[in-house]
C-alpha positions as CSV (number, residue, x, y, z in Angstrom):
1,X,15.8,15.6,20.3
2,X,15.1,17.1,23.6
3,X,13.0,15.3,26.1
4,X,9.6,16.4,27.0
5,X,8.8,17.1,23.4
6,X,4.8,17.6,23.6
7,X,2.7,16.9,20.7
8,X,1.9,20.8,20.1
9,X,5.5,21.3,19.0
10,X,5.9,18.1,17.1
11,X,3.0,19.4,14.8
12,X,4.5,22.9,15.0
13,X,7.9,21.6,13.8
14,X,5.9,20.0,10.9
15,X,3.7,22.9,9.7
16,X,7.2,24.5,9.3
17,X,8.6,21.8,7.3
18,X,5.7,22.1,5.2
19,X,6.3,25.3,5.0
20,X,9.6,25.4,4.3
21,X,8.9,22.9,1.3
22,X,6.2,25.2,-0.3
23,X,9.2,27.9,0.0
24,X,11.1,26.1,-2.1
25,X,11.9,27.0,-5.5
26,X,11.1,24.0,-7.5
27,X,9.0,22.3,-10.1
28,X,6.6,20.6,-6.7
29,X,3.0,20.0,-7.7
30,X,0.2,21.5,-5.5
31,X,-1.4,18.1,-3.9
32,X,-4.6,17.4,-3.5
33,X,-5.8,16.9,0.8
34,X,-9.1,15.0,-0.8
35,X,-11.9,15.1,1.4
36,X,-11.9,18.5,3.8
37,X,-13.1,17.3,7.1
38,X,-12.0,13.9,8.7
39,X,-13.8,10.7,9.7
40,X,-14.1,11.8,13.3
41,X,-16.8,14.6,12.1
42,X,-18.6,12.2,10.3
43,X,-19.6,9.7,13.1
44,X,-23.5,9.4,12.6
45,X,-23.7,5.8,11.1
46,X,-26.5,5.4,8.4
47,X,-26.2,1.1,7.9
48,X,-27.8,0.0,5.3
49,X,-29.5,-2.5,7.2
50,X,-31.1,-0.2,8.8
51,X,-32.7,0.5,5.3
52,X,-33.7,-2.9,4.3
53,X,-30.7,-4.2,2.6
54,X,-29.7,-8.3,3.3
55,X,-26.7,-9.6,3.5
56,X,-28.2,-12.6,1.7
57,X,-26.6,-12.4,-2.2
58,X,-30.0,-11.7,-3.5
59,X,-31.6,-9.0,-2.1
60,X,-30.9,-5.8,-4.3
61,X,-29.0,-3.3,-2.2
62,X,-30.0,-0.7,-4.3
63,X,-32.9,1.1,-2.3
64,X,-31.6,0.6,0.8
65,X,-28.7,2.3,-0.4
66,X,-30.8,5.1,-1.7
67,X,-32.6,5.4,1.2
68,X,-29.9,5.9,3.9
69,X,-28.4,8.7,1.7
70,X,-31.5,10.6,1.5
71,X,-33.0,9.7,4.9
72,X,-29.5,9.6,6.6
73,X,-26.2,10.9,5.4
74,X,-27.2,13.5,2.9
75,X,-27.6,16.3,6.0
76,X,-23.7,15.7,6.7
77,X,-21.8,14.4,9.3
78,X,-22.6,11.3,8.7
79,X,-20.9,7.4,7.4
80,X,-23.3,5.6,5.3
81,X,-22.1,2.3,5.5
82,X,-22.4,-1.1,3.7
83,X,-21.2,-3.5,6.3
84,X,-19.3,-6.5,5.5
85,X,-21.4,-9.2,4.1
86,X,-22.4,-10.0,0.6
87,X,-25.0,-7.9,-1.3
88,X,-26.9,-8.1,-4.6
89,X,-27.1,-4.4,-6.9
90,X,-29.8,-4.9,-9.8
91,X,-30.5,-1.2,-9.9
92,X,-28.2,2.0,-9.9
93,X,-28.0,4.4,-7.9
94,X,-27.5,8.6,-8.2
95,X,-26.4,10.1,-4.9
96,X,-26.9,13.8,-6.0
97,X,-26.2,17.0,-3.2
98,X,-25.5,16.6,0.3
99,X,-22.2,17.7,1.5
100,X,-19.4,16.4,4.3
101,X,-20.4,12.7,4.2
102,X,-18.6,9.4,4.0
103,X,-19.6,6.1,2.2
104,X,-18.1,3.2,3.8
105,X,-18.2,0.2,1.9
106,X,-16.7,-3.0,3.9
107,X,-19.2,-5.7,1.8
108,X,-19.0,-7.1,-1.5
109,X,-21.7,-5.8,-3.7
110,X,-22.2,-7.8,-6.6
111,X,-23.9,-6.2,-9.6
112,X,-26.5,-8.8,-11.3
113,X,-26.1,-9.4,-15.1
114,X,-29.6,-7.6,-16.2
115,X,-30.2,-4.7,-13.4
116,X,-31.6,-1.7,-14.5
117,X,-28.7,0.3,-14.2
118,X,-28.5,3.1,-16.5
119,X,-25.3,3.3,-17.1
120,X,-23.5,3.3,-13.9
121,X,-23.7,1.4,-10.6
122,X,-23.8,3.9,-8.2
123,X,-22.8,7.5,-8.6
124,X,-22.2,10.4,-6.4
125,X,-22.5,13.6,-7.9
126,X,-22.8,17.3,-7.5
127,X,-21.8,17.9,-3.6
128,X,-18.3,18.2,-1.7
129,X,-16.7,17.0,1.3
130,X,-17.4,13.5,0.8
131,X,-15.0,10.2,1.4
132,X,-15.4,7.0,-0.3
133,X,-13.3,4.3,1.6
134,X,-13.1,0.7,2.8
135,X,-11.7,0.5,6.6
136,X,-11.5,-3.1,6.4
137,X,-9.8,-4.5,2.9
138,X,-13.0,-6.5,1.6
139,X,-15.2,-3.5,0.2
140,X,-15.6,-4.3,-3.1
141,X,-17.6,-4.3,-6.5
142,X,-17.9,-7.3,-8.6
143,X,-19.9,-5.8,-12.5
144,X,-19.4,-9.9,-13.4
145,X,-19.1,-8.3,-17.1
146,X,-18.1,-11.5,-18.1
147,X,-21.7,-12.5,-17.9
148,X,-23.2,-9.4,-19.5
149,X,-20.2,-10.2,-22.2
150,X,-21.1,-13.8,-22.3
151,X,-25.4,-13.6,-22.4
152,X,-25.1,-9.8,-24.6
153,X,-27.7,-8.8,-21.8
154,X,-26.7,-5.3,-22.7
155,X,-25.6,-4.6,-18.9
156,X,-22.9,-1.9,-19.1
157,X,-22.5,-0.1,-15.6
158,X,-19.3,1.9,-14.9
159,X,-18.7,0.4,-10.6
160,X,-18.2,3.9,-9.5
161,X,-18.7,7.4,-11.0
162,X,-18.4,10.8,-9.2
163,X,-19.4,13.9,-11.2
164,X,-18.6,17.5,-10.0
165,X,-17.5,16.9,-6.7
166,X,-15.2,19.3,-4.7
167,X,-13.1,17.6,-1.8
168,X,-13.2,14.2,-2.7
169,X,-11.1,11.0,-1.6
170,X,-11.3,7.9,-2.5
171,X,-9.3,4.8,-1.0
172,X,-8.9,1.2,-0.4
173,X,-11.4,-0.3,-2.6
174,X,-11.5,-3.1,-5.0
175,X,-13.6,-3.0,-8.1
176,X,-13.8,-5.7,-10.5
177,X,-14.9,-6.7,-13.8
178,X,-16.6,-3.6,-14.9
179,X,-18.7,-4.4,-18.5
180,X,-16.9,-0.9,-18.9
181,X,-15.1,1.5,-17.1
182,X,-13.9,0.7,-13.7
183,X,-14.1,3.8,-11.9
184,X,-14.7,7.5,-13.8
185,X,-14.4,11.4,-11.7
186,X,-16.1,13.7,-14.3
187,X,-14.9,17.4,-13.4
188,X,-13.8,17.1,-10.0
189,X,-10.9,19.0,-7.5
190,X,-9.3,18.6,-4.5
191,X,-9.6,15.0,-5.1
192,X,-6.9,12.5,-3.6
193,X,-7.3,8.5,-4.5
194,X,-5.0,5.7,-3.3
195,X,-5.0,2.3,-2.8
196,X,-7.1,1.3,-5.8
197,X,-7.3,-2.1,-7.4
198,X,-8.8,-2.5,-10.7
199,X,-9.0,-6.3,-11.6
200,X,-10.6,-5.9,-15.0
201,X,-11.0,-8.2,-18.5
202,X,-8.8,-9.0,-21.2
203,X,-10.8,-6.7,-24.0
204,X,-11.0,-3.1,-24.7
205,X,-13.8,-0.3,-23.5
206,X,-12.9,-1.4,-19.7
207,X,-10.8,1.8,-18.6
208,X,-9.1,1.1,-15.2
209,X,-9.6,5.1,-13.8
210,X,-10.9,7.7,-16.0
211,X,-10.3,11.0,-15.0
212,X,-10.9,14.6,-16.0
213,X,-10.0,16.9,-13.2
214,X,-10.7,21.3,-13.5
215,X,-8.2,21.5,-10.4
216,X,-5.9,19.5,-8.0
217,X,-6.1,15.6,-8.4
218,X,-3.6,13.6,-7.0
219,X,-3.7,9.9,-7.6
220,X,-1.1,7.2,-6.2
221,X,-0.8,3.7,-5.6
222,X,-2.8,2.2,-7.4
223,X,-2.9,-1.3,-9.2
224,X,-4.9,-1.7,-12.8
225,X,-5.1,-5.1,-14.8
226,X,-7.3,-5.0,-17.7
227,X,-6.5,-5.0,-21.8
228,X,-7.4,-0.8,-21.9
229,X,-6.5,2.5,-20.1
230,X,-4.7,2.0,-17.1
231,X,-5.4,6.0,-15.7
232,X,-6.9,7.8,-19.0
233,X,-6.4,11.8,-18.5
234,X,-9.0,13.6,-20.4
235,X,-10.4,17.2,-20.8
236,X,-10.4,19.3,-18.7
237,X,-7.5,18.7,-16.2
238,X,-4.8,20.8,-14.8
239,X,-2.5,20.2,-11.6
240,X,-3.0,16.5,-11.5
241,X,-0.1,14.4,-10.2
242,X,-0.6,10.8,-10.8
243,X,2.5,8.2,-9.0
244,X,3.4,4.9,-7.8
245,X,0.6,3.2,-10.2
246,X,1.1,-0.6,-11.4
247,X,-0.2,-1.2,-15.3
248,X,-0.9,-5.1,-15.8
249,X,-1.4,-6.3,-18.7
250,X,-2.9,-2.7,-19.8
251,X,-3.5,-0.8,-22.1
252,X,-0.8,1.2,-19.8
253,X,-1.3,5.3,-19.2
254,X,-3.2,7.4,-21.6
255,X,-3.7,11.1,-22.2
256,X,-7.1,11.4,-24.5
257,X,-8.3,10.8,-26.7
258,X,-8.5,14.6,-27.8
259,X,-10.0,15.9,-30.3
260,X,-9.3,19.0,-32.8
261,X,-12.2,18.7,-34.9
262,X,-15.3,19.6,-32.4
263,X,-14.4,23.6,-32.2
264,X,-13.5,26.0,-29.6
265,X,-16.2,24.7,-27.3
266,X,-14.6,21.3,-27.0
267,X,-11.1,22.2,-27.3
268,X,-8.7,20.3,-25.3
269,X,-7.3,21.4,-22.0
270,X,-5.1,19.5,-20.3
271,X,-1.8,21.4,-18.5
272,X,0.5,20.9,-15.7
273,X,-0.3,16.8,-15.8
274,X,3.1,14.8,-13.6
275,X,2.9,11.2,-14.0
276,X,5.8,9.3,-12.3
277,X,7.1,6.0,-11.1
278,X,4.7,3.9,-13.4
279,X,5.0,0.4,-13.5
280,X,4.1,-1.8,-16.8
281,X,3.7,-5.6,-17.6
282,X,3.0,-6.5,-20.6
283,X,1.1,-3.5,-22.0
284,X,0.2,-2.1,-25.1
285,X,1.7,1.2,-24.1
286,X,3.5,2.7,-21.3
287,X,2.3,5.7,-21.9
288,X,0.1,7.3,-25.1
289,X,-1.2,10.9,-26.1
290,X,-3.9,10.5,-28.7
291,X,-5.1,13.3,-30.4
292,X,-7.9,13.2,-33.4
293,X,-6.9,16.2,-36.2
294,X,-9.4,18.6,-37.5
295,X,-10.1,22.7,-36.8
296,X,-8.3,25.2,-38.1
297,X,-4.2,25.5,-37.0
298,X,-4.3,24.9,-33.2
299,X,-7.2,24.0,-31.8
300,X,-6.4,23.4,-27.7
301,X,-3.4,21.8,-25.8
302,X,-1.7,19.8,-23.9
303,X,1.3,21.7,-22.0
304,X,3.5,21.8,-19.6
305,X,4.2,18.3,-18.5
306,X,6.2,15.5,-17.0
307,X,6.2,12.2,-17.8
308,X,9.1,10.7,-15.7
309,X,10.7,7.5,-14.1
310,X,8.7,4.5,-16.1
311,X,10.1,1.2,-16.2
312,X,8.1,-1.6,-18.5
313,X,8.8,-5.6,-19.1
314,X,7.7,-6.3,-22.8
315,X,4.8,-4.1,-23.6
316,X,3.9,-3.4,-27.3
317,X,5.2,0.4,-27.3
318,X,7.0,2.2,-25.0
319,X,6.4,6.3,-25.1
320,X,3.6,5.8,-28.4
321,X,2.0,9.8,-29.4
322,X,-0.3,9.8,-32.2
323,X,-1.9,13.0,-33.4
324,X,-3.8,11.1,-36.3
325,X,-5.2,8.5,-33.9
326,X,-7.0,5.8,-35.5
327,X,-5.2,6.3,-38.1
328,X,-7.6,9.2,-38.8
329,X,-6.0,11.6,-41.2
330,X,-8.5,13.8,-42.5
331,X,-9.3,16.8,-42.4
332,X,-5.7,17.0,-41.9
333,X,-6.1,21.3,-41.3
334,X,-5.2,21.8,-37.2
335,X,-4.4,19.7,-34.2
336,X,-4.2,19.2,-30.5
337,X,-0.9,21.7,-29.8
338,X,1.1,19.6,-27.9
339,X,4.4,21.4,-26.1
340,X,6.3,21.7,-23.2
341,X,6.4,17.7,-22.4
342,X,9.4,16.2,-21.1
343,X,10.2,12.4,-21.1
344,X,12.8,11.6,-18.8
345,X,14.3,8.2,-16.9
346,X,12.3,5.7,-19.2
347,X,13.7,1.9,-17.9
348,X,12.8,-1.2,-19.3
349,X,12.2,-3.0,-22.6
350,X,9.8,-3.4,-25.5
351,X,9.1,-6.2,-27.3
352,X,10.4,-5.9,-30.6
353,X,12.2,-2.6,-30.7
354,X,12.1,-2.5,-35.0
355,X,8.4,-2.7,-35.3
356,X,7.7,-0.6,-32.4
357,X,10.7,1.1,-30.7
358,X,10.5,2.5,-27.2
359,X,10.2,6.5,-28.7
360,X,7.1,6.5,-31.5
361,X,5.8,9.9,-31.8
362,X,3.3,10.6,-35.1
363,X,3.0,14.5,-34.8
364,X,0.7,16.4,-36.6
365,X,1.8,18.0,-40.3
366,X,-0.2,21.2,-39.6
367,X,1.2,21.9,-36.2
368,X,4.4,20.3,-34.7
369,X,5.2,19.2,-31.2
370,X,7.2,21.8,-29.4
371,X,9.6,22.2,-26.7
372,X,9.8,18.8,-26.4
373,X,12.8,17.2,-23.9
374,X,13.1,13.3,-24.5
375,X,16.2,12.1,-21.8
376,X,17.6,9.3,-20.2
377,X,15.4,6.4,-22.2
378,X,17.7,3.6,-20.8
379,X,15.4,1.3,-23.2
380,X,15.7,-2.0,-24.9
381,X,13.9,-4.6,-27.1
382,X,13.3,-8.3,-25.5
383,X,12.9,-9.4,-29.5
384,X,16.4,-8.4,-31.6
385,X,19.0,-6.5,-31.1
386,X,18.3,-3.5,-32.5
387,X,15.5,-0.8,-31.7
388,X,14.4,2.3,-34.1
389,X,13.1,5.4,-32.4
390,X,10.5,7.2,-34.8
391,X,9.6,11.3,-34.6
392,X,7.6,12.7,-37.1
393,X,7.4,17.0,-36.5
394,X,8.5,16.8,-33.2
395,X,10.9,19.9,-32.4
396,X,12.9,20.0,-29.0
397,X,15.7,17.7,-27.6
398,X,17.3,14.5,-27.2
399,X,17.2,11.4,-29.5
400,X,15.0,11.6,-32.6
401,X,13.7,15.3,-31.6
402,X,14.7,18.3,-34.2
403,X,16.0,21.6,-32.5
404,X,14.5,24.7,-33.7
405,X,16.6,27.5,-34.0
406,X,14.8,30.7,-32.4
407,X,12.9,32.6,-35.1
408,X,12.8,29.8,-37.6
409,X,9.2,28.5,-39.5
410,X,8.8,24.4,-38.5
411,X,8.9,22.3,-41.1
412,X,7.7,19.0,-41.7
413,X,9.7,16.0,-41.4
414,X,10.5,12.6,-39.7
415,X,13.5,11.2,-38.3
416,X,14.3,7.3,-38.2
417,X,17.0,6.4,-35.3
418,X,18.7,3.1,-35.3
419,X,20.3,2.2,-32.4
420,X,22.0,-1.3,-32.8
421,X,23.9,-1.5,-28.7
422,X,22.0,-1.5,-25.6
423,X,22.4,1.9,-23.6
424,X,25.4,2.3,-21.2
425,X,24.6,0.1,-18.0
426,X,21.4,-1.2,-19.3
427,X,19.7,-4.1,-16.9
428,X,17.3,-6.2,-19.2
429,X,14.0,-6.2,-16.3
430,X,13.2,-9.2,-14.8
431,X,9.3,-10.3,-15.2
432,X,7.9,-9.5,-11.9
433,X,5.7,-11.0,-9.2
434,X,2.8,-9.5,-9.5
435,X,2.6,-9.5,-13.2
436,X,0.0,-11.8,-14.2
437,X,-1.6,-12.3,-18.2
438,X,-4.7,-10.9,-18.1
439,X,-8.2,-12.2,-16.8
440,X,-9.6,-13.9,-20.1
441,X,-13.1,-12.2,-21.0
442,X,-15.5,-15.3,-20.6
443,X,-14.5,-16.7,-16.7
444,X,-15.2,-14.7,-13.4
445,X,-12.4,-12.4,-12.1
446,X,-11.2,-13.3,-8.4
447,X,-11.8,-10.9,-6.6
448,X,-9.8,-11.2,-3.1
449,X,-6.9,-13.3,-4.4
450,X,-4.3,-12.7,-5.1
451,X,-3.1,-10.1,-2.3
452,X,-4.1,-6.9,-2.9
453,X,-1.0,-4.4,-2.9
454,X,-2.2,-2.4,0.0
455,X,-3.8,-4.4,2.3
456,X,-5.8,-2.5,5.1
457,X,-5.5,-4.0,8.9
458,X,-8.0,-4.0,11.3
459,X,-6.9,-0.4,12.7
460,X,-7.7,0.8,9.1
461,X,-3.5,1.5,9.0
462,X,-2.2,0.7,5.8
463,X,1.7,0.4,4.6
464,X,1.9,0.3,1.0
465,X,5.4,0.8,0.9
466,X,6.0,-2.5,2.6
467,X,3.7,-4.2,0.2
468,X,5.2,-3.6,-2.7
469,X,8.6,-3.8,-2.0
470,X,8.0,-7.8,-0.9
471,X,7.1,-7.8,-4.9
472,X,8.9,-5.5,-6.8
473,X,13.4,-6.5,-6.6
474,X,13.1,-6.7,-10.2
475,X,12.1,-3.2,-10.6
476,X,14.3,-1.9,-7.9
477,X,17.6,-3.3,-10.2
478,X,16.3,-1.4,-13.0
479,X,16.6,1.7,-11.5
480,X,19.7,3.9,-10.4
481,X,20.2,4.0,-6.8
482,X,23.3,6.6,-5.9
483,X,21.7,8.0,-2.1
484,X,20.0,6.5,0.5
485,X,19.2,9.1,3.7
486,X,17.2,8.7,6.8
487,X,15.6,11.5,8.4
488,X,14.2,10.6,11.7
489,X,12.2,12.7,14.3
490,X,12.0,10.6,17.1
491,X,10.3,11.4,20.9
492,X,12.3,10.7,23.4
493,X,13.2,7.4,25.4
494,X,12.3,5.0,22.4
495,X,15.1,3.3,20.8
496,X,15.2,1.0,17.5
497,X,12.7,-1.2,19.1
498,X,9.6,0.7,18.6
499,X,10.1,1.5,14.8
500,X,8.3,-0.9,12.2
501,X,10.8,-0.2,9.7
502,X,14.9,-1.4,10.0
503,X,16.9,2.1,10.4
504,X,18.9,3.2,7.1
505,X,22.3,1.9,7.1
506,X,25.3,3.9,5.4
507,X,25.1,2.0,2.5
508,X,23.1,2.0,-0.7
509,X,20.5,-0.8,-0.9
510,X,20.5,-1.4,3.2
511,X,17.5,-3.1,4.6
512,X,14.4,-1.0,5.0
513,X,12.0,-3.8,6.1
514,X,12.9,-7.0,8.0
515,X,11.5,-9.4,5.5
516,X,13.2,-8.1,2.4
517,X,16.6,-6.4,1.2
518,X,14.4,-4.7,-1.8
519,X,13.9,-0.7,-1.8
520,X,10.0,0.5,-2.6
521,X,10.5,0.8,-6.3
522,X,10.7,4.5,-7.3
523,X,14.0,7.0,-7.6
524,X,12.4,9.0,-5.2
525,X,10.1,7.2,-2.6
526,X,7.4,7.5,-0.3
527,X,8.4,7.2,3.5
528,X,8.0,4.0,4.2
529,X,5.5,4.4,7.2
530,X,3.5,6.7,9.2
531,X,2.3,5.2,12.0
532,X,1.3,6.5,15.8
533,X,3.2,5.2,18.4
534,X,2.1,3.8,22.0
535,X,1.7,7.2,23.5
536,X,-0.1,9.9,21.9
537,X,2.3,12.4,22.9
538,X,5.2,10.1,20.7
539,X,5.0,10.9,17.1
540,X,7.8,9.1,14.8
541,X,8.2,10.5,10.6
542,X,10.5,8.5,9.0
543,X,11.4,9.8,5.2
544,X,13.3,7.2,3.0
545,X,14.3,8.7,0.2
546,X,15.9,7.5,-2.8
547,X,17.7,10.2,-5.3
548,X,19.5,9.4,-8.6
549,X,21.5,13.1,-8.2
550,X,25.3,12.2,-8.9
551,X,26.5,14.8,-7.0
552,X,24.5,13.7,-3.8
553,X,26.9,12.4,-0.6
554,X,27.6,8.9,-0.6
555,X,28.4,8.8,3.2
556,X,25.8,8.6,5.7
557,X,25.6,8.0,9.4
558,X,25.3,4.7,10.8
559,X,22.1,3.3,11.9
560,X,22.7,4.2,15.2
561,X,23.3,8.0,14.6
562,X,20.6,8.9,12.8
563,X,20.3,12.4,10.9
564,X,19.0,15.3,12.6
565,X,15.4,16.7,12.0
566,X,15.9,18.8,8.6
567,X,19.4,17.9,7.4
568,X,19.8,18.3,4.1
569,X,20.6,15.0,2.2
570,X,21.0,14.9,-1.4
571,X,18.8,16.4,-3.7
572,X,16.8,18.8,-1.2
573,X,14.2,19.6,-3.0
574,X,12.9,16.5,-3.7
575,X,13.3,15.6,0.1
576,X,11.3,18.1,0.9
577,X,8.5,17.1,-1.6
578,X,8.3,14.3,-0.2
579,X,8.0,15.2,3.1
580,X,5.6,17.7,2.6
581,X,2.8,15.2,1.7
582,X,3.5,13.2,4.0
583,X,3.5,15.9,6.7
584,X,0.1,16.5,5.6
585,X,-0.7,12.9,6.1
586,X,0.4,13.0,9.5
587,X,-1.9,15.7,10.2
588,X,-4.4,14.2,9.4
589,X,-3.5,10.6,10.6
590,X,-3.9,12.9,14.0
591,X,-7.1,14.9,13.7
592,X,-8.7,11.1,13.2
């Protein structure tokens, strides 16, 4: 790069890269930039101890939290913040209009076992513009279900509920043992969520993230452990990418359930959904679409989407549809139409393959699944040594799917595939670090320990990809690695020195971090960090990315020559993708 490179162009030479990725022919998912303005516009603090909240475990937080809203933050441009400390809840609170706020929580706020709470713990609702964010790692929510589960008090707050909000992120939060769901957006957009640990109960009704999106969601790295949903789609959603998410001993992803029976008024609509790199331990399902039958013929959708690179140790099912959910089979007259879905680079095992093999799809006998592409299921049982793959009326491709000539009336039918060897260059998964067996139901849930995934420094900096990698080898073996390329724009006069993460080597698996030889575990990853150096003229964007494209060049530069800004390396496309959002995260890393 040429010396004297001033920030102006650096930001110029990424709008264009941005650009040039939006330019693009491809398949890339519009992502959500969450909330509009940054932090720097909403500096007014609003503490709650300025509103009569204690830091004492016993005074209830509630009003105080109430009052700094209304009295405080609601006119915009403004933090409210819950500063580190401990805090009691025994009542809920609504935060309803405002716009272009933050709430900081950096305390733990505990929610007492018979509050008043109506529901939910605190919910923000019917504004836009707003940011919901610890800056310190400790900003928390603690339901202690197990109590309300233990005493039948009745308690049964959701942590954290946002209803119609446009702009929205949410990051860097813990919440914990919800009597119910964990965190729930009802009908929001432009919404981006990350860094999101979920440390929930052994028993059903406790959804990890609940979401039902009319435009523009984008949720990624995230962490659930609970006995339901991991991240539960519902309707209405559209353009929601959902990545990088960790399903502990879950009830793993959902879509639904959806129901045919409630006419046109509560159709389902749910399109253009992309969930990838999904990680599961020990869950009931990696993925499920539930669907309820009733109506007349079709009665909504789901369309037009991916479902792509998930790897599982020993759940219960692996890919599990059910259009007759709860074993619900009347009136059998219409369903959820479900089309356009494709399955592909499904890695992992089940646990008894026979009972419940890794592809169980119960489609509806009054209308089919169409245009349906199952691929690349490199799946196994941990139980046996054989697996049977189950589609009932399911017309597309690959493994137990029926074509459908053009023209031609569907049928009913269901096709039984026994597959008695393990798929060409299987690797059985290893059981990984961070996969732990549940929480019980009865016991508090720690809330601090152990580590979570994205820790957040005191400079509010966070590196998730380093994070996981220390815990995830096992996955990284279970996936195909054929590329590894570097693309570095570096200021002048630095050398390897100044870089937080080990220059890419010419060979595949090379040593991205100091402390480990493991790769962050997806077949397409995340840079690895984005981080401002010394000077604020210096700006370095490092993109590791991992492609499974066989034709992709297997010789790269040596550490010490790295590529040039915008050399295409493998699969372009996806290069680009991934650059593009983190280009966006760079600008706003430097508008902060």
């Amino acid at each position: 790069m040429a010396p004297g490179l001033s920030s102006a162009t650096i930001l110029l030479s990424l709008f264009l890269a941005l650009f040039y990725s939006t330019y693009v022919q491809t398949t890339i998912l519009e992502r959500a930039d969450g909330s509009v303005t940054p932090l720097s516009f909403k500096s007014k603090q609003c503490s709650v101890l300025d509103y009569g909240a204690v830091a004492d475990g016993k005074t209830d937080i509630g009003p105080a939290i109430s009052e700094a809203f209304t009295s405080c933050a609601k006119a915009g441009g403004a933090t409210l913040v819950v500063p580190e400390g401990n805090y009691s809840m025994a009542t809920g609170v609504t935060l309803s209009g405002g716009a272009s706020y933050a709430f900081q929580l950096d305390g733990l706020i505990t929610l007492t076992a018979d509050g008043s709470f109506n529901g939910n713990a605190i919910v923000i609702e019917n504004t836009q513009d707003v940011e919901f964010f610890s800056s310190n790692g400790l900003g928390a929510i603690n339901g202690q279900g197990y109590l309300a589960r233990k005493n039948n008090s009745g308690q049964n707050a959701r942590l954290v509920r946002f209803i119609t909000v446009t702009g929205l992120a949410v990051h860097d939060t813990i919440l914990v043992d919800s009597p119910t769901f964990h965190l729930v957006f009802d009908g929001v957009s432009n919404m981006e969520t990350y860094h999101i640990t979920v440390r929930g109960p052994d028993v059903g009704g406790t959804d990890g993230i609940d979401l039902e999106c009319t435009d523009d969601c984008y949720i990624h790295d995230f962490e659930v452990t609970n006995r339901d949903e991991c991240v539960s789609v519902k309707t209405p959603s559209k353009n929601v990418l959902i990545k990088n998410g960790y399903c502990n001993h879950s009830g793993g992803m959902s879509i639904g359930s959806l129901t045919a029976d409630g006419g046109s008024s509560e159709a389902a609509e749910v399109s253009n959904i992309t969930m990838s790199d999904i990680y599961s331990f020990q869950s009931t399902q990696m993925l499920m679409i539930k669907t309820f039958p009733g109506g007349a013929g079709a009665v909504g959708y789901v369309n037009d989407s991916t479902f792509e690179n998930f790897w599982s140790y020993d759940c219960t099912y692996g890919l599990d549809i059910d259009q007759y959910w709860e074993s619900t089979t009347t009136p059998d007259t219409g369903a959820v139409a479900l089309s356009g879905l494709t399955f592909r680079n499904w890695t992992g095992h089940v646990d008894n393959g026979v009972s419940r093999g890794p592809i169980v799809i119960r489609g509806s006998d009054i209308v089919p699944l169409t245009d349906i592409t199952l691929e690349d299921f490199d799946m196994w049982t941990l139980t046996g040594n054989e697996i049977i793959d189950q589609c009932k009326n399911v017309y597309g491709t690959g493994y137990c799917a029926n074509s459908l000539a053009l023209g031609a009336t569907p049928t009913t039918f269901t096709v039984s595939a026994t597959i008695t060897a393990t798929p060409s260059g299987y690797v059985s998964p290893t059981s990984p670090a961070w996969g732990i067996s549940g929480y019980g139901t009865t016991d508090p849930i720690p809330i601090y320990t152990p580590q979570v995934f994205w820790p957040v420094s005191a400079s509010s900096s966070t590196t998730p990809a380093a994070a996981r990698a220390a815990t995830t080898s096992a996955i990284v073996s279970a996936q195909t690695t054929s590329t590894i390329a570097a693309v570095d724009q570096v200021a002048p006069n630095l050398t390897s020195s100044d870089f937080p993460v080990v220059p890419v080597s010419s060979s595949a698996g090379a040593t991205l971090f100091p402390s480990t030889t493991s790769l962050a575990p997806s077949n397409v990853s995340e840079p690895t960090t984005l981080v401002p150096l010394p000077s604020p003229t210096l700006v370095s964007l490092v993109a590791v990315c991992r492609t499974n494209s066989a034709s992709a060049s297997a010789t790269l530069p040596a550490a010490s020559s790295p590529l040039p800004f915008g050399t295409e390396v493998g699969n372009s496309s996806t290069w680009l993708l991934e650059l593009s959002g983190w280009v966006e995260a760079m600008i706003r890393l430097l508008e902060k």
